[in-house]
N, CA, C and O atoms as a GROMACS GRO file, in nm:
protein
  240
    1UNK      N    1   4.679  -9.657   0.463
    1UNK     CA    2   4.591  -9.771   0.477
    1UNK      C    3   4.572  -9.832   0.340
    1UNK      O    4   4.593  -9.770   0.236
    2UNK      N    5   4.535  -9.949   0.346
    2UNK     CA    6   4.584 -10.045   0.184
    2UNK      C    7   4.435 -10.035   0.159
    2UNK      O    8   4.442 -10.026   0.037
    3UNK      N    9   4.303 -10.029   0.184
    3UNK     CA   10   4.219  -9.978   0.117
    3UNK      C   11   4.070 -10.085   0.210
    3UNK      O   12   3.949 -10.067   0.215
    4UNK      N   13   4.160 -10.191   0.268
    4UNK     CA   14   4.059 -10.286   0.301
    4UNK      C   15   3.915 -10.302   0.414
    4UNK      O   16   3.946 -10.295   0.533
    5UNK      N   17   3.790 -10.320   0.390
    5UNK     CA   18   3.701 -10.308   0.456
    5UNK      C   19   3.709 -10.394   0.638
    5UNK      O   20   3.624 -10.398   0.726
    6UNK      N   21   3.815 -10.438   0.634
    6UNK     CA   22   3.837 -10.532   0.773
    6UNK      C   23   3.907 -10.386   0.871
    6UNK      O   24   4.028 -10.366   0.876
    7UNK      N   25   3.835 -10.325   0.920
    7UNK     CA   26   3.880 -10.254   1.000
    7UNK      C   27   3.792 -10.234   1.170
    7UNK      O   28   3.674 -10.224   1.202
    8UNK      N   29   3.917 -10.236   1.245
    8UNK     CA   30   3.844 -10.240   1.375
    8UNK      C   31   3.879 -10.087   1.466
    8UNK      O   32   3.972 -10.008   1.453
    9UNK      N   33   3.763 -10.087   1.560
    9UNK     CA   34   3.803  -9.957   1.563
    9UNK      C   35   3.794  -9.993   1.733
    9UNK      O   36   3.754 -10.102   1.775
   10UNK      N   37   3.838  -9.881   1.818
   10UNK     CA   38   3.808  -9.855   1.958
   10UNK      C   39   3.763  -9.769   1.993
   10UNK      O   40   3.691  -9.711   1.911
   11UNK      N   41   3.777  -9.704   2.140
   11UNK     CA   42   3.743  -9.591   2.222
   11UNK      C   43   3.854  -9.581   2.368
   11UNK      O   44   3.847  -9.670   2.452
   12UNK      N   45   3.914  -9.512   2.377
   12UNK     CA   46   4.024  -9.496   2.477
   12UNK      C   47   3.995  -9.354   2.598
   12UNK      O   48   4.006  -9.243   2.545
   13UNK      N   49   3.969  -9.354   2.713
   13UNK     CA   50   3.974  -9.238   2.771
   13UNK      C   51   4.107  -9.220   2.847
   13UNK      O   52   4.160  -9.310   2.911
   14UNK      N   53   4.144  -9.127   2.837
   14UNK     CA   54   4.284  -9.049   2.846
   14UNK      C   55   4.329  -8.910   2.864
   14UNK      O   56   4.405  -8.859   2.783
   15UNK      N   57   4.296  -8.860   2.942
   15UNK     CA   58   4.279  -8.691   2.932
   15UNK      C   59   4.214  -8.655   2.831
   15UNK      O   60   4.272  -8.581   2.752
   16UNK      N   61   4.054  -8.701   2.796
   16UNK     CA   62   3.993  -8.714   2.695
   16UNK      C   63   4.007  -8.864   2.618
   16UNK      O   64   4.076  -8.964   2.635
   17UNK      N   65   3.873  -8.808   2.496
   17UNK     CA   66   3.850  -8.946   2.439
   17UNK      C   67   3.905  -8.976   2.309
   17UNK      O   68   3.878  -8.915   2.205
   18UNK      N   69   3.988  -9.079   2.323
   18UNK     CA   70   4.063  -9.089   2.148
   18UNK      C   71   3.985  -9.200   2.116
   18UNK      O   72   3.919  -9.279   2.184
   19UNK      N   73   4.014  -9.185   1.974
   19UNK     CA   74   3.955  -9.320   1.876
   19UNK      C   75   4.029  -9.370   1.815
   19UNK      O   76   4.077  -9.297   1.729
   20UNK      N   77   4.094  -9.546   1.817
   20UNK     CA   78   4.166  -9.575   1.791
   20UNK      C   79   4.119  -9.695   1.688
   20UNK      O   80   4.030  -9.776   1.714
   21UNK      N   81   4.195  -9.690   1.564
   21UNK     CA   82   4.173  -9.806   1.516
   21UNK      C   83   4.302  -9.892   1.412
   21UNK      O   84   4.404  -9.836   1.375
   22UNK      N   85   4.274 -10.002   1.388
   22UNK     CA   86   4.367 -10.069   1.332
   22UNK      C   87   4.293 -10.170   1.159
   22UNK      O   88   4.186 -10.231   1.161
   23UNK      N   89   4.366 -10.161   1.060
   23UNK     CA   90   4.350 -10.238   0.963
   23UNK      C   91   4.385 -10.390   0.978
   23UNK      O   92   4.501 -10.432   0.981
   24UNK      N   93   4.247 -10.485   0.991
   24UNK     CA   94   4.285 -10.566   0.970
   24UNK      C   95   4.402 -10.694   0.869
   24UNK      O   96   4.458 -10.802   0.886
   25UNK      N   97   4.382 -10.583   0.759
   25UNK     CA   98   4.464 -10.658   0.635
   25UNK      C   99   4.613 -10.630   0.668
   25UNK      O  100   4.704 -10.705   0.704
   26UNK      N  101   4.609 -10.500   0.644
   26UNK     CA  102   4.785 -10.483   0.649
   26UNK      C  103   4.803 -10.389   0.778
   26UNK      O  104   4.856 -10.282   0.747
   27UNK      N  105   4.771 -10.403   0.922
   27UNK     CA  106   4.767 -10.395   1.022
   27UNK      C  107   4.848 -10.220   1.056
   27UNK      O  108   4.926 -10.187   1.146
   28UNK      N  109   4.799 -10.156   0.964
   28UNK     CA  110   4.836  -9.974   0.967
   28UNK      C  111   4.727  -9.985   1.128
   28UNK      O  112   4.637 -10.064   1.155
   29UNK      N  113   4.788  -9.860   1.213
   29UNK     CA  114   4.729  -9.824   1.336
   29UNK      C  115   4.737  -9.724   1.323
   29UNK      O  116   4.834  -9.662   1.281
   30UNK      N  117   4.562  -9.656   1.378
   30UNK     CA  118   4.571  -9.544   1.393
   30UNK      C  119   4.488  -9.418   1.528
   30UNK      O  120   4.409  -9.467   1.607
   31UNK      N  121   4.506  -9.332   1.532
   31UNK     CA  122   4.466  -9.256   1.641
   31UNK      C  123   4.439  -9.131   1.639
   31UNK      O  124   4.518  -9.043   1.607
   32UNK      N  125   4.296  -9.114   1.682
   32UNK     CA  126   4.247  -8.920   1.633
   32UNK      C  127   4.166  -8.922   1.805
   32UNK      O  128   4.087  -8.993   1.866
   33UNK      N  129   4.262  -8.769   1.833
   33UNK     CA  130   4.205  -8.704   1.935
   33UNK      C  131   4.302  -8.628   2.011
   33UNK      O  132   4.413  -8.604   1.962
   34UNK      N  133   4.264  -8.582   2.144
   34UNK     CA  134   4.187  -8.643   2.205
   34UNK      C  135   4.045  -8.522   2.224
   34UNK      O  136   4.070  -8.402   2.226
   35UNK      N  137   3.907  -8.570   2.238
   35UNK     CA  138   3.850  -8.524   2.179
   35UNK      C  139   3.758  -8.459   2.357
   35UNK      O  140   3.756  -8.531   2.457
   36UNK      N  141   3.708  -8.347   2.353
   36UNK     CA  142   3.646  -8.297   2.495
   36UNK      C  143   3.489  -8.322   2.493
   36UNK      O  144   3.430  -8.383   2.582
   37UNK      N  145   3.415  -8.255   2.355
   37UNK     CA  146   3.328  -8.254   2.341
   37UNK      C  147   3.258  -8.375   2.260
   37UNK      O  148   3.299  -8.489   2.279
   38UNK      N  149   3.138  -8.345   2.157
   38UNK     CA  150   3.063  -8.469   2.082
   38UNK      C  151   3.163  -8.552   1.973
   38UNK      O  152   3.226  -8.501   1.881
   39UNK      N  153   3.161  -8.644   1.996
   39UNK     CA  154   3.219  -8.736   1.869
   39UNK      C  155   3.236  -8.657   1.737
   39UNK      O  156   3.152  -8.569   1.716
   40UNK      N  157   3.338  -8.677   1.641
   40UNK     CA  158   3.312  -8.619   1.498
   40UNK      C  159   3.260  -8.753   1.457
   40UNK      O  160   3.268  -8.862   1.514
   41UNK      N  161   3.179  -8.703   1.295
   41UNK     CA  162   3.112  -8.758   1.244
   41UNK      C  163   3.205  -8.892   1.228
   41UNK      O  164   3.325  -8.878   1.201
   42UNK      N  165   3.141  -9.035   1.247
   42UNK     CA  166   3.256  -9.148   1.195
   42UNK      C  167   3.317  -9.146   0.997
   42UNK      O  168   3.233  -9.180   0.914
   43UNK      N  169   3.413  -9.117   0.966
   43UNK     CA  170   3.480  -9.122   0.833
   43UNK      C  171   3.389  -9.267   0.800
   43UNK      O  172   3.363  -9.354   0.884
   44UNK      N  173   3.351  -9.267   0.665
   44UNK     CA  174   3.336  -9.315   0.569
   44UNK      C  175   3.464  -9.400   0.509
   44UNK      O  176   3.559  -9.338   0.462
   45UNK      N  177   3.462  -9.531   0.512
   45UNK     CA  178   3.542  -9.610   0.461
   45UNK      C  179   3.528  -9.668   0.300
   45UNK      O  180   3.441  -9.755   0.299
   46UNK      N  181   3.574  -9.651   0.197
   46UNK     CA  182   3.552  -9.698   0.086
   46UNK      C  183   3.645  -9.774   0.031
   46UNK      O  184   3.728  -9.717  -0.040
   47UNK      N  185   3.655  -9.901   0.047
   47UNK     CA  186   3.743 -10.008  -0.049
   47UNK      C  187   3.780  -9.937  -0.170
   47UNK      O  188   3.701  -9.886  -0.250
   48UNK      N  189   3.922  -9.939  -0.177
   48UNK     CA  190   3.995  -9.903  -0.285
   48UNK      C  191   3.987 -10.057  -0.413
   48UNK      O  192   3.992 -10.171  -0.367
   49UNK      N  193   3.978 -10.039  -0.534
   49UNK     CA  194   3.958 -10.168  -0.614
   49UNK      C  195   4.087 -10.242  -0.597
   49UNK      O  196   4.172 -10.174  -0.539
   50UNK      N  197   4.118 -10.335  -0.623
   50UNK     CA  198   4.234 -10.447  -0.640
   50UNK      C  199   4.300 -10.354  -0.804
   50UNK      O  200   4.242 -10.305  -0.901
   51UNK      N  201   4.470 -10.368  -0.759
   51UNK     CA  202   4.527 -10.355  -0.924
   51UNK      C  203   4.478 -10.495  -0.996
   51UNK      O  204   4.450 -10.598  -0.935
   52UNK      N  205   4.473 -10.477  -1.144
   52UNK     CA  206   4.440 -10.615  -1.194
   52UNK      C  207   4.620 -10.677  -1.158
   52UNK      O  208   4.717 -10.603  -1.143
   53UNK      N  209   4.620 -10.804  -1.153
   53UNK     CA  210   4.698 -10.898  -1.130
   53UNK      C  211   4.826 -10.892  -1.249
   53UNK      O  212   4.931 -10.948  -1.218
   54UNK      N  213   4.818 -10.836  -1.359
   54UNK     CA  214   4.909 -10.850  -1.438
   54UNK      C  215   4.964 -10.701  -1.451
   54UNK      O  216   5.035 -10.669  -1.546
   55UNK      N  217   4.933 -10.620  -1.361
   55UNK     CA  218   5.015 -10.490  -1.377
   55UNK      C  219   5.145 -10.553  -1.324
   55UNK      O  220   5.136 -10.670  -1.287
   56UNK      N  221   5.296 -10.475  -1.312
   56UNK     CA  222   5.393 -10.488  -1.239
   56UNK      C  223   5.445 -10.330  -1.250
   56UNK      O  224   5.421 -10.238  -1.329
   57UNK      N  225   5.540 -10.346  -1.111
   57UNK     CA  226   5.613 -10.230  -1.108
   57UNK      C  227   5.733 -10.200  -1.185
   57UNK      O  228   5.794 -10.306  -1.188
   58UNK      N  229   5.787 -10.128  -1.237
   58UNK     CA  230   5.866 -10.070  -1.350
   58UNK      C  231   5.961  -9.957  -1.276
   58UNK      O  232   5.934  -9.837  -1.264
   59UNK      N  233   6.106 -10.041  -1.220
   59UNK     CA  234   6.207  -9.967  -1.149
   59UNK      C  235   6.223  -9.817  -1.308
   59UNK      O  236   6.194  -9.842  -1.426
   60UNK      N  237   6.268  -9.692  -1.262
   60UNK     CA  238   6.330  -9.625  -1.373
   60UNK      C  239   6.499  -9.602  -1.365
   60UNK      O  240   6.558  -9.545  -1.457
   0.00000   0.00000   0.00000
């Protein structure tokens, strides 16, 4: 996941309950379960900072 706070999430029942969600920015999908009992705690999302703009990548 690229780090971004635009994230949407779901709820799916399916031989149990999965939780599904997707990054709005760079559209990574994802899926944890399937789950019988209480929800796990929801993960904590923390924005990763931006590289500053004048880094570049350096083939070796």
């Amino acid at each position: 996941m690229c780090g971004s706070p635009d994230i949407s999430a779901d709820e799916a029942m399916h031989r149990g309950l999965w939780l599904l969600g997707e990054c709005g920015r760079c559209g990574y999908r994802w899926t944890a379960g399937p789950f019988d009992g209480p929800l796990p705690a929801p993960a904590s999302v923390r924005p990763v900072a931006a590289a500053p703009e004048t880094a570049h990548i350096v083939a070796a």
